[in-house]
ROTOR-735344 format. One record per residue (C-alpha): x, y, z. Coordinates in pm, whole numbers, plus 50000, padded with zeros to 5 digits. Layout:
# ROTOR-735344
- X  Y  Z
...
//
This chain:
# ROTOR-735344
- 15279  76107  90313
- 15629  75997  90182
- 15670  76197  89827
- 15889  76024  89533
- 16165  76193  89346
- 16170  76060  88995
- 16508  76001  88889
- 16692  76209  88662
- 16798  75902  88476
- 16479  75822  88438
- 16371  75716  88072
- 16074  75588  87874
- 16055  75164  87852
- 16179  75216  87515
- 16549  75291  87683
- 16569  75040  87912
- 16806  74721  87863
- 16572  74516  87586
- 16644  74135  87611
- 16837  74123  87294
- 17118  74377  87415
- 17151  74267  87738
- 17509  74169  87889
- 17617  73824  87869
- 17282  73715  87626
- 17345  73397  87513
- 17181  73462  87158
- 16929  73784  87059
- 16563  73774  87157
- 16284  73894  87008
- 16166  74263  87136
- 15793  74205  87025
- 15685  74254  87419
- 15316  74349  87519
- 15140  74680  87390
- 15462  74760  87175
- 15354  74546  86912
- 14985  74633  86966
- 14840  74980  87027
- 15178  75154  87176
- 15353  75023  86879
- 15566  75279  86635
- 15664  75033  86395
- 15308  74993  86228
- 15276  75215  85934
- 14906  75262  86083
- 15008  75378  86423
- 15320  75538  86313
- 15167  75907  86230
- 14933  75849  86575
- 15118  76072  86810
- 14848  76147  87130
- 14895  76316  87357
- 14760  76375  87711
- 14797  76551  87997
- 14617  76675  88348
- 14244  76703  88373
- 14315  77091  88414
- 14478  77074  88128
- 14289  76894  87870
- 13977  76981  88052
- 13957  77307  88204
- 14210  77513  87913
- 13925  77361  87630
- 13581  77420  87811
- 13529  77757  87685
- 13566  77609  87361
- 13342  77304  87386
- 13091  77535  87555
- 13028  77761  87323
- 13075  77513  87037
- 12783  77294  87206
- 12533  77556  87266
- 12553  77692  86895
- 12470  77321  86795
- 12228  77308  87006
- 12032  77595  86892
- 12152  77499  86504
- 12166  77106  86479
- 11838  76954  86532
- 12007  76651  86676
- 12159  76795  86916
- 11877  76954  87024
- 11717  76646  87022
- 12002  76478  87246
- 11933  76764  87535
- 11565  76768  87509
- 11525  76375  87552
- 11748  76385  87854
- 11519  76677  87982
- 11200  76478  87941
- 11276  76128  88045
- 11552  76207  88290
- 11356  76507  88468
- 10967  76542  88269
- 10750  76754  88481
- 10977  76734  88779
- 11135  76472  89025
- 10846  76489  89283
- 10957  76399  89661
- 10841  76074  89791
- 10904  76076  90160
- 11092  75746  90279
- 11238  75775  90640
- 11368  75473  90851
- 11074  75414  91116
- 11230  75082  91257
- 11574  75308  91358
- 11337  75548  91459
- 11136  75389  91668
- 10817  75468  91495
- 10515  75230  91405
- 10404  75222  91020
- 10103  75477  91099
- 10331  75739  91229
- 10609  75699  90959
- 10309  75744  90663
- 10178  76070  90832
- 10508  76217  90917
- 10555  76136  90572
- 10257  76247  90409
- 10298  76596  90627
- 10648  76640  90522
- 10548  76625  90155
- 10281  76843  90168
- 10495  77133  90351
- 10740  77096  90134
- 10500  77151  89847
- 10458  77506  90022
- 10832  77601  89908
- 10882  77422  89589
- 10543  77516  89382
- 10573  77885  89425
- 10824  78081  89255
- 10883  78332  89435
- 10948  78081  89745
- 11206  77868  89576
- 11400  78066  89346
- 11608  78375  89412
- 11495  78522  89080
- 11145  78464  89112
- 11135  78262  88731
- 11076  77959  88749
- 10934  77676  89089
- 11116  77392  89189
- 11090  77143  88945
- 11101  77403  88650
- 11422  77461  88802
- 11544  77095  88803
- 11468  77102  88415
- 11672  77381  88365
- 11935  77271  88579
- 11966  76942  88346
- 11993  77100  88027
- 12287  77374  88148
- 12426  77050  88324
- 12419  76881  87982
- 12537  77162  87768
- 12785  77314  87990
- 12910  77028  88076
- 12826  77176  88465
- 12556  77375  88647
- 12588  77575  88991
- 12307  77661  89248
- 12393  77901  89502
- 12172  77859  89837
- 12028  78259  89911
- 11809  78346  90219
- 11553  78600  90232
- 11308  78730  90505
- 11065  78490  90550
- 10685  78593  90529
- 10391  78444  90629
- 10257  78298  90338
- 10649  78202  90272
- 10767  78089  90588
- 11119  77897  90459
- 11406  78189  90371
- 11561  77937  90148
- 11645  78055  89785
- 11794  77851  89505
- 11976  78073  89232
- 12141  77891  88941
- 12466  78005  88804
- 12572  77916  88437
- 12935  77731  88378
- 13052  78049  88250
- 13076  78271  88568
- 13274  78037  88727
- 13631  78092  88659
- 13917  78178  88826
- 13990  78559  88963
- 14284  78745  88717
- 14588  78848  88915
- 14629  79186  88705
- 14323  79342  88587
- 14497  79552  88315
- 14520  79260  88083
- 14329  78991  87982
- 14502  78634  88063
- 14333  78295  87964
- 14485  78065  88214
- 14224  77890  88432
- 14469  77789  88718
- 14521  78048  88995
- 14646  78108  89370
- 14430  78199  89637
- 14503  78428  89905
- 14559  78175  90184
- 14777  77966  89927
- 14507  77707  89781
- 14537  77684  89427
- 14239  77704  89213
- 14167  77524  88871
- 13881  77695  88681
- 13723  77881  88975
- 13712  77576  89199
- 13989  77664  89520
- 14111  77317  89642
- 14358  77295  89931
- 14672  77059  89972
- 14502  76734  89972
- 14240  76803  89643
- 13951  76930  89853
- 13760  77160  89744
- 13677  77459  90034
- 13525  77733  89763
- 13371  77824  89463
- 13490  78132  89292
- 13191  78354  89083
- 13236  78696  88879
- 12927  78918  88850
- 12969  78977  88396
- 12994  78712  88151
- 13317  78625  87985
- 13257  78732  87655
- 13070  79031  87675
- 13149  79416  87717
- 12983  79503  88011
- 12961  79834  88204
- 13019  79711  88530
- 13379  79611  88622
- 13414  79265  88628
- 13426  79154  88987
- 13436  78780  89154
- 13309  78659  89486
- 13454  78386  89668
- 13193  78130  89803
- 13265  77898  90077
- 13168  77567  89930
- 13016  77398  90302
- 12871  77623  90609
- 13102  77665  90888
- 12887  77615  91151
- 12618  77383  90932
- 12838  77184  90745
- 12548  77234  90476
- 12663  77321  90096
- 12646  77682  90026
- 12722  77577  89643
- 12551  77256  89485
- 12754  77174  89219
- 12609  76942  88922
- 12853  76724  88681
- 12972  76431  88567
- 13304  76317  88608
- 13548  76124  88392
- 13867  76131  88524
- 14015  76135  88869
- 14135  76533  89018
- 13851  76649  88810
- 13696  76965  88930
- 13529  77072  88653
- 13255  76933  88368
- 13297  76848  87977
- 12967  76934  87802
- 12758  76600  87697
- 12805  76696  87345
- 13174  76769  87351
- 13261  76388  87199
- 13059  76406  86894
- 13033  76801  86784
- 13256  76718  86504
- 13052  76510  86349
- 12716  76689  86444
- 12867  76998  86280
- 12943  76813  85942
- 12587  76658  85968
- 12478  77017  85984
- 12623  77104  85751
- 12581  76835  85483
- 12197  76869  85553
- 12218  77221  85440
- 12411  77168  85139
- 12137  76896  85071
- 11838  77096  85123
- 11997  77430  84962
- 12050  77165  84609
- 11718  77050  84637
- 11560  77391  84666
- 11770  77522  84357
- 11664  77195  84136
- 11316  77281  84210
- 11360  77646  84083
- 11226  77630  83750
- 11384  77911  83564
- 11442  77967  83207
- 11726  78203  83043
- 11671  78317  82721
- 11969  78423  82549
- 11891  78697  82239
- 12054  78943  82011
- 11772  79243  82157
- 11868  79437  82375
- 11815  79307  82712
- 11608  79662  82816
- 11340  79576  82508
- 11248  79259  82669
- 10956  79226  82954
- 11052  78927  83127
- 11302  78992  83397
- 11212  79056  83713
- 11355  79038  84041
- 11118  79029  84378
- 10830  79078  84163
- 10921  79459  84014
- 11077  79484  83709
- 11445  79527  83695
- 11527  79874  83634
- 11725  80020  83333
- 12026  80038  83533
- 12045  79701  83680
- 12086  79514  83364
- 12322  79248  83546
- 12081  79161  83815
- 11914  78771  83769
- 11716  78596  84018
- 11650  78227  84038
- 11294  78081  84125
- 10937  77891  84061
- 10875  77990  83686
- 11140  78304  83685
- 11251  78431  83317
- 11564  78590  83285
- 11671  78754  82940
- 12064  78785  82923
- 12299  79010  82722
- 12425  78873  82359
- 12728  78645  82415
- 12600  78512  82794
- 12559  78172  82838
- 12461  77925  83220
- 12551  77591  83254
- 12406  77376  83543
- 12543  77049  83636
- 12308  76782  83738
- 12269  76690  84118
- 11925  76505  84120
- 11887  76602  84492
- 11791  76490  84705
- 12045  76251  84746
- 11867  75853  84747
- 12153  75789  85014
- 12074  76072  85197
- 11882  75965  85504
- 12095  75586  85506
- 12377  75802  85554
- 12234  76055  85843
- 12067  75752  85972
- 12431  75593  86040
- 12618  75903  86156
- 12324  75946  86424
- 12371  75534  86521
- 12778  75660  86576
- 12673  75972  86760
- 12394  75792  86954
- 12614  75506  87077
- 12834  75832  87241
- 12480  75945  87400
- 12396  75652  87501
- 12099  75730  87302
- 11948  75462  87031
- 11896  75633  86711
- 11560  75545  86727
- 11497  75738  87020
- 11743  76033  86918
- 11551  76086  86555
- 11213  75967  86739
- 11142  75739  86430
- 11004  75393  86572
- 10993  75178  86258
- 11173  74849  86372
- 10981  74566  86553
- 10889  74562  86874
- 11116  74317  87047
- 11449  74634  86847
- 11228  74896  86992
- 11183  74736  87296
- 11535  74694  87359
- 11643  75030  87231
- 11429  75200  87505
- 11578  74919  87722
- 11911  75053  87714
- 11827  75454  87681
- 11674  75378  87995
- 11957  75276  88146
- 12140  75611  88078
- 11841  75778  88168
- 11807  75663  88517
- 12167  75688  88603
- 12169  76035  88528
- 11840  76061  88752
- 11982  75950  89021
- 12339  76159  88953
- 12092  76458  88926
- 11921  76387  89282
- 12205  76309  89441
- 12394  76619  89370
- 12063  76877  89344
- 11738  76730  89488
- 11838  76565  89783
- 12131  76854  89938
- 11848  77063  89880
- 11590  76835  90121
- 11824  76819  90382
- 11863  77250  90380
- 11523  77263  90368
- 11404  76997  90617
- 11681  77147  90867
- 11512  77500  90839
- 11156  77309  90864
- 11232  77102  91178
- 11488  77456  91310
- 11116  77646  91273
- 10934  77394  91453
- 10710  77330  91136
- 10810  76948  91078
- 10884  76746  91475
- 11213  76516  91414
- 11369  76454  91755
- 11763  76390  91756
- 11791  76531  91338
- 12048  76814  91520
- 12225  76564  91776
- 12238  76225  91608
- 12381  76178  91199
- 12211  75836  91203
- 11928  75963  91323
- 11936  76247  91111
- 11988  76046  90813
- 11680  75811  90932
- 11511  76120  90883
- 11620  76223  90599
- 11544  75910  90402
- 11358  76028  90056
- 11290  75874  89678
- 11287  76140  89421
- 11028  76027  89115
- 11015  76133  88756
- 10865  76013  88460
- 10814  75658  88358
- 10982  75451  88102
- 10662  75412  87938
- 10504  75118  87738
- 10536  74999  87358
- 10276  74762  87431
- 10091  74878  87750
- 09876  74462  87736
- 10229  74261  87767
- 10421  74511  87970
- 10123  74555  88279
- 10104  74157  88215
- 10470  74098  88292
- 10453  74311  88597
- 10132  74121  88719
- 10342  73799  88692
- 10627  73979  88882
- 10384  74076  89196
- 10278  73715  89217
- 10560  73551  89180
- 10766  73830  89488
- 11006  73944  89175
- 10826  74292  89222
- 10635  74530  89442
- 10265  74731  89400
- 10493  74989  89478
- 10771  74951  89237
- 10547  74884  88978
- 10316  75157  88964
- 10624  75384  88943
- 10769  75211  88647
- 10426  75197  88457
- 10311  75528  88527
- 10543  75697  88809
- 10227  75673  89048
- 10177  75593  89396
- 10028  75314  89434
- 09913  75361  89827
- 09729  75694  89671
- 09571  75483  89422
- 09461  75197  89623
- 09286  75447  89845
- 09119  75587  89575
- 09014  75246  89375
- 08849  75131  89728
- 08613  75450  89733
- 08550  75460  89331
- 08460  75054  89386
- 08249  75139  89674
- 08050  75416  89437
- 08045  75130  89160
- 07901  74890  89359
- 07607  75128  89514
- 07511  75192  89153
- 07542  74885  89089
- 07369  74694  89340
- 07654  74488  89411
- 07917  74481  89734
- 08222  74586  89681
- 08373  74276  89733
- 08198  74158  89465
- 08291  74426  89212
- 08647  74356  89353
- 08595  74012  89271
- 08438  74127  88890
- 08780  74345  88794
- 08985  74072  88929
- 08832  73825  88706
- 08877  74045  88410
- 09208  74094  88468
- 09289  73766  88498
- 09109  73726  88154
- 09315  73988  88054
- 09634  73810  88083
- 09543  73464  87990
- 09481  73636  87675
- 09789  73861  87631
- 09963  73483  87665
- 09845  73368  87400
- 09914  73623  87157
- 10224  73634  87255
- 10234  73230  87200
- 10068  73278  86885
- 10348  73563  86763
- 10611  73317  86841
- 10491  73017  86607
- 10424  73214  86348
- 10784  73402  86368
- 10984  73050  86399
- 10751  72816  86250
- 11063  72558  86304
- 11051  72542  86674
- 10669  72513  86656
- 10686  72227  86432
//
């Protein structure tokens, strides 16, 4: 690759030869040219004070993190919205747990439909052997599978990344896989100090071979990343054990599986590490914070009704102060206490003024309600959704959910990519290795291997607003070829709709028995009232529209 010497000549635009100084100009020209005028401009008494700056990833990324780390976590165990920003990725983007759904390729595999749906349904259910125990799954024996994935989310979101290191352990035989996830916080990866005498806060290092590392992550020459460095004590504690790092090879030698799934988002290109989801709005999350405490302390003291008597007596001759329900003691004559119906006698001369704050504020929730639209819009989370207050129509709500969903499925399929599925394919090699799961040419052929390892990972549903117009529309959809059974029973309800099918044919067949009917007939019967169903659900929504544009009706 041919490297470029910039020139030592070399200037900004703003040196260069401008039209109206250049040799031989017939007359001057104006110097208004592109972005100079516009954002990059230095003239405007706006822009003129604007002096940004940027630089590498490693450098505005990886020298900040610890900051925006531990800045994130405190609001999210302080600032109820940005709790609520992690939680509601946790529950729609993971719920109980992205369950495997089993899709390999039988037409590259040669396989009739039959096969491919027991293979399938065999696969699944010995997979369910290693991800519903505990102590099969996880190296610390805390939490199963999909417990796991929720956990891995929420460090993901605020850590801005999330590490799972892939352990073996003897296998036994009511745990036959050896396989072993262990998650590792952002923290503990960083990169290895050259001295150990001194503390140094760079994140960029050298490895031993000559690959530099940014922030734990050892790239070589060409920006890819061969390892993972990890130290056994957090950064800011005092621990007893010397603080020691491991280097972790980030693919097998021999496998070419991951030894270290790592999960997080990038934003900009040569980007090895992540920026915490809250890191663009904990400015204003902290001043919301903060004003809401300011707001409820005023509140609480204007509801303290307390009276101060002022007298010529001796403060000691009069019964009324207390403080914590005892009375104050001789000594303690400066001691006062504010609260519901509290008396306090004070000396000769002492006077308290109170200004006026008639809290709570009448602007008060407007204003939180607007911050959390700004701060939403960074979440790509509708305030609705963020405060969980649904009091718009239902064409706003609707369209709210609309586009959380949008966000939410992304990062669904983000998460999968980078967690669920490297983790199928080290499990399902160790499966077919054992001879538990039979998948001729996985070891030999990549297509074929990837025919194999063909899979859908499904979480929770978007949900309904209106369950009647929302199973209508996807009715509609499956007549009309715009949607599958399939695809539809996973958007209303994240169901399968094979499983169901098989079990609506035997609950018909019970139905019918007591019934005296056939089940074709009973088949028949809930066709007809679903058909009914819609017809009606129509009409309403016919009816709605009139009476909301009576102009278009008339």
């Amino acid at each position: 690759m041919q490297q470029i010497t910039p020139s030592k000549t070399q200037g900004p635009p703003a040196q260069a030869a401008t039209p109206e100084a250049r040799p031989g100009s017939a007359a001057p020209r104006a110097s208004n040219y592109g972005y100079s005028e516009a954002g990059a401009s230095w003239k405007k008494k706006a822009l003129k004070s604007f002096k940004a700056s940027s630089s590498s990833p490693q450098w505005d990324i990886d020298h900040n993190n610890d900051t925006l780390r531990q800045r994130a976590r405190m609001l999210y165990m302080a600032a109820p919205v940005a709790t609520s920003a992690i939680k509601t990725n946790r529950t729609n983007v993971i719920g109980c747990g992205l369950k495997l759904n089993s899709r390999i390729d039988a037409e590259r595999l040669g396989m009739s439909q039959e096969a491919a749906k027991e293979w399938q349904k065999k696969t699944e259910a010995e997979f369910k052997i290693w991800a519903e125990k505990k102590n099969a799954c996880d190296a610390t024996g805390v939490n199963d599978y999909y417990a796991m994935q929720q956990l891995a989310l929420m460090s993901w979101l605020m850590s801005g990344d999330v590490f799972g290191l892939i352990k073996r352990v003897d296998p036994t035989p009511m745990c036959p896989y050896s396989l072993r996830i262990q998650l590792v916080e952002a923290d503990r990866c960083s990169t290895p100090l050259i001295n150990s005498g001194y503390y140094c806060f760079s994140t960029e290092g050298k490895a031993k071979n000559g690959n530099r590392i940014f922030d734990g992550v050892e790239i070589n020459d060409n920006g890819m990343i061969q390892a993972y460095y990890f130290r056994n004590t957090y950064p800011h504690i005092i621990a007893a054990a010397e603080t020691e790092w491991t280097r972790v090879e980030a693919y097998g030698e021999k496998t070419g599986l991951p030894n270290v799934l790592h999960v997080m988002e990038s934003e900009r290109p040569e980007q090895y590490r992540g920026v915490t989801y809250l890191a663009q709005i904990i400015e204003p999350l902290l001043q919301m914070r903060r004003y809401t405490e300011g707001e409820l302390m005023a509140a609480l003291v204007e509801s303290f009704f307390t009276a101060f008597v002022t007298t010529d007596t001796g403060a000691a001759e009069m019964p009324f102060n207390e403080v914590n329900g005892s009375e104050i003691e001789p000594s303690d004559p400066d001691d006062y206490e504010m609260g519901p119906g509290t008396i306090n006698v004070m000396k000769p001369g002492e006077d308290i003024k109170f200004a006026a704050p008639t809290r709570p504020a009448s602007g008060f929730s407007a204003f939180i309600r607007a911050l959390c639209e700004q701060c939403g819009a960074a979440l790509e989370i509708p305030a609705d959704l963020l405060l969980k207050s649904f009091n718009a129509s239902y064409s706003a709500s609707r369209a709210a959910l609309l586009e959380a969903w949008k966000a939410f499925k992304m990062r669904r399929e983000w998460f999968a990519n980078d967690f669920c599925k490297p983790i199928y394919e080290i499990w399902l090699s160790e499966a077919v290795a054992l001879g538990r799961i039979q998948a001729p040419g996985f070891f030999s052929d990549p297509l074929i291997r990837a025919a194999w390892l063909g899979s859908d990972w499904i979480g929770p549903s978007q949900g309904q607003l209106d369950p009647t117009k929302e199973i209508s529309a996807e009715i509609l959809a499956n007549q009309h070829g715009y949607s599958t059974h399939e695809q539809s029973t996973i958007r209303l309800n994240g169901g399968q709709w094979e499983a169901n099918m098989n079990q609506l044919k035997r609950e018909n067949e019970m139905i019918a028995e007591a019934n005296g009917t056939t089940p074709e007939a009973q088949a028949e019967a809930t066709q007809a009232i679903a058909s009914l169903i819609l017809q009606n659900s129509l009409k309403e929504d016919q009816q709605h529209a009139k009476a909301d544009n009576p102009a278009a009706s008339s």
